[in-house]
C-alpha positions in Angstrom: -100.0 -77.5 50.2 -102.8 -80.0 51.2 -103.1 -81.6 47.5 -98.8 -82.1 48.2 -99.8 -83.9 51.2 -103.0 -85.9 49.7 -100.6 -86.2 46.9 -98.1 -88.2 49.1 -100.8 -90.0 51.0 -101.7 -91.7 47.9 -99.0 -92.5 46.3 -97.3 -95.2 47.7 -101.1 -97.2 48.0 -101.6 -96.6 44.3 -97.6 -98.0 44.0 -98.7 -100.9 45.7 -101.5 -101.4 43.8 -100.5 -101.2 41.0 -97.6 -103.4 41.4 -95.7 -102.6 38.6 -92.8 -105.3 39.9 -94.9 -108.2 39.8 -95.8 -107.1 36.7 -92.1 -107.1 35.6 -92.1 -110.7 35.5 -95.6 -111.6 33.2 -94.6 -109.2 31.4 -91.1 -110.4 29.9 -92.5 -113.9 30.1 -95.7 -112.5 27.5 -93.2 -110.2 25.1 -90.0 -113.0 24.9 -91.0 -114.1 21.2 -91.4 -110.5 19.9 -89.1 -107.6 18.5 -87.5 -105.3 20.9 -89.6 -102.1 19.1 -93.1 -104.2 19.5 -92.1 -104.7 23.3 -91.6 -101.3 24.1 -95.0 -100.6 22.0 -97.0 -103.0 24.1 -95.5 -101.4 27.4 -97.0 -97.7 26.1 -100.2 -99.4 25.5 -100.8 -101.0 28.6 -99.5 -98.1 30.5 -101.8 -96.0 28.2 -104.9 -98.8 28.7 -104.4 -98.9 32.3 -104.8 -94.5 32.8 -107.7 -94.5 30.7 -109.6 -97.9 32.6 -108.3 -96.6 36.1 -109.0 -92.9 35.3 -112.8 -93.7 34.1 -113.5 -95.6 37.0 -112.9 -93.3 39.3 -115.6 -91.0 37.8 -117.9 -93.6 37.0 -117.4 -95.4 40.2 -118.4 -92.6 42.3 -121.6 -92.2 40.1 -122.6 -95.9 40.7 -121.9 -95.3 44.6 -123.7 -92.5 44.8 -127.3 -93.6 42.7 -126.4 -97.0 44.8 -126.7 -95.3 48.0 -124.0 -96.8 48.9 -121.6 -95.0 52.0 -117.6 -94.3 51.6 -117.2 -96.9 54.8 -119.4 -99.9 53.0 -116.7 -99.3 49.8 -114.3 -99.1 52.4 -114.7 -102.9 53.7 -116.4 -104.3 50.7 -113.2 -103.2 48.8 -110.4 -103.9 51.9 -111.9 -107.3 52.0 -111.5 -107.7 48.3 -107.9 -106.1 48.1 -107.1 -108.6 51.0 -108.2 -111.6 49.2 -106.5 -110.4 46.3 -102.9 -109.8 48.4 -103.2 -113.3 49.9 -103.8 -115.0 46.4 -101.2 -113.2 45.2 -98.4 -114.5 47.9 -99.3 -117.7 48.1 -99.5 -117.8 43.7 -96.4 -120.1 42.7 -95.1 -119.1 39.4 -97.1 -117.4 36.4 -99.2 -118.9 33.4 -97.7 -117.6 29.8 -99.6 -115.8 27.5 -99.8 -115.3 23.9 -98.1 -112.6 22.2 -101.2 -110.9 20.3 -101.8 -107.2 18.5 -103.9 -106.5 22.1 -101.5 -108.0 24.1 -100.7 -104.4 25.9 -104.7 -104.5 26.5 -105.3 -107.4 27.7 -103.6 -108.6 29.9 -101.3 -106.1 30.9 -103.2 -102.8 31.1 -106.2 -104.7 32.7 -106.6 -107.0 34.6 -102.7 -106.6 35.5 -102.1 -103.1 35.6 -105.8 -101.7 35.8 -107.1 -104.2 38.2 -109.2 -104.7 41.1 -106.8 -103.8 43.5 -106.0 -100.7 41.4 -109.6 -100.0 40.4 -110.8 -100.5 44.2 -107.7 -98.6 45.9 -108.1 -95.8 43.5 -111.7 -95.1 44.4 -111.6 -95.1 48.2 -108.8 -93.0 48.1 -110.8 -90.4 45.9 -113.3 -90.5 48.6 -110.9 -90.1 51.3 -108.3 -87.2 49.5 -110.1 -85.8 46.2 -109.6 -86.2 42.7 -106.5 -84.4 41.6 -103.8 -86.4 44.4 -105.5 -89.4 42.9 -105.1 -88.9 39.6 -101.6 -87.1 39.7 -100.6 -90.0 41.4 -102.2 -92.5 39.1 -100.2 -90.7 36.5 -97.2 -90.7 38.5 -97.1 -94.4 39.4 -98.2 -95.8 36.1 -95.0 -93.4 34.8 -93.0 -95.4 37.0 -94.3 -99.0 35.7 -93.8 -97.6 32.2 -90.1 -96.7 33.1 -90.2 -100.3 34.7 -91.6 -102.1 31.4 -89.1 -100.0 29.3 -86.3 -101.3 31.0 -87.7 -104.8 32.1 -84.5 -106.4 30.5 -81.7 -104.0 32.5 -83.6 -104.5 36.0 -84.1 -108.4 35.0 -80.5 -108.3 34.7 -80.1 -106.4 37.5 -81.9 -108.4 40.2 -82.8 -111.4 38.8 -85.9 -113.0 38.1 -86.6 -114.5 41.5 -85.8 -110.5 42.8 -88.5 -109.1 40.7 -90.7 -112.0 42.2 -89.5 -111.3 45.7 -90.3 -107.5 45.5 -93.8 -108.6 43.9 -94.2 -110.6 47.1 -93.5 -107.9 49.6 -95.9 -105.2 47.8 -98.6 -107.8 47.9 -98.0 -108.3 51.7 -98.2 -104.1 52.1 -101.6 -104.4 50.0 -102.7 -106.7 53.0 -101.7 -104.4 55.8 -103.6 -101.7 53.6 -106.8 -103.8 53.3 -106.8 -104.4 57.0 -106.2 -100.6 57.8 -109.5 -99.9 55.2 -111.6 -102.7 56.9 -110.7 -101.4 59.8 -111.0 -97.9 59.6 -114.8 -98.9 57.8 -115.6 -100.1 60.4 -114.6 -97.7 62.8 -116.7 -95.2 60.8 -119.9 -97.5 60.6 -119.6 -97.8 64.6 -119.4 -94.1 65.2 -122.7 -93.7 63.1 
């Protein structure tokens, strides 16, 4: 019963993270020139890239914290202040740079720095921190389910909402990533005053 609850406590963080809708948009602008069957190839692969980067963070990141000596509530600002900078960029970004369609393009840039990225890779480890390793990762697995199921059917939801949707609910997760990074700076520095 308390992983179900850490399980739900991480989820929608991770969602927002992740940000699989503002994803939506780079990604059909990167895949337009190629086949149908190559697009849905590159979205397993960056789905695929971005478990495995996110995944071996989260073990390796603890190591580095812990031969750092570095506390849960310094990660805790260091990364709220760096998932707040990265919310604010995002809101105030107008429109997207095109990439080139490439064998790695599910790699780089999709998995990571898109999927996999700093918001992920830094939300992802203070949440193991604060809830354990198995919500985090089944929810890791959950959510980059969803963005799989959102890259597989980026043409039906582009039809669907529209471009400028998909951009619009990109917008709104980045402004929940903000109130999250304020909540972790906060709640930092709560714990730092209480030592």
């Amino acid at each position: 019963m308390e992983i179900l609850t850490s399980f739900f406590a991480t989820i929608i963080p991770i969602f927002v993270a992740i940000n699989a809708p503002g994803v939506l948009p780079i990604y059909i602008s990167v895949t337009e020139d190629i086949s149908p069957s190559e697009r849905k190839r590159v979205a397993r692969q960056s789905v695929f890239t971005a478990l495995l980067i996110t995944i071996a963070f989260v073990f390796v990141g603890k190591i580095i914290l812990s031969s750092l000596s570095i506390e849960v509530e310094d990660f805790m600002i260091a990364g709220g202040i760096l998932l707040l900078v990265i919310s604010i960029s995002d809101i105030l970004k107008f429109g997207e740079s095109k990439g080139v369609a490439s064998s790695t393009l599910g790699v780089v840039p999709l998995g990571t720095p898109l999927l996999a990225g700093p918001a992920t890779l830094t939300t992802s480890l203070i949440l193991v921190g604060n809830y354990g390793y198995i919500p985090v990762i089944l929810s890791l697995v959950v959510n980059l389910f969803i963005a799989w199921l959102i890259l597989h059917k980026a043409d039906s939801i582009i039809r669907l909402i529209g471009i400028n949707g998909s951009r619009a609910i990109a917008k709104v997760s980045s402004l929940l990533l903000a109130a999250i990074a304020v909540k972790l700076i906060r709640t930092g520095i709560f714990m730092v005053i209480a030592n």
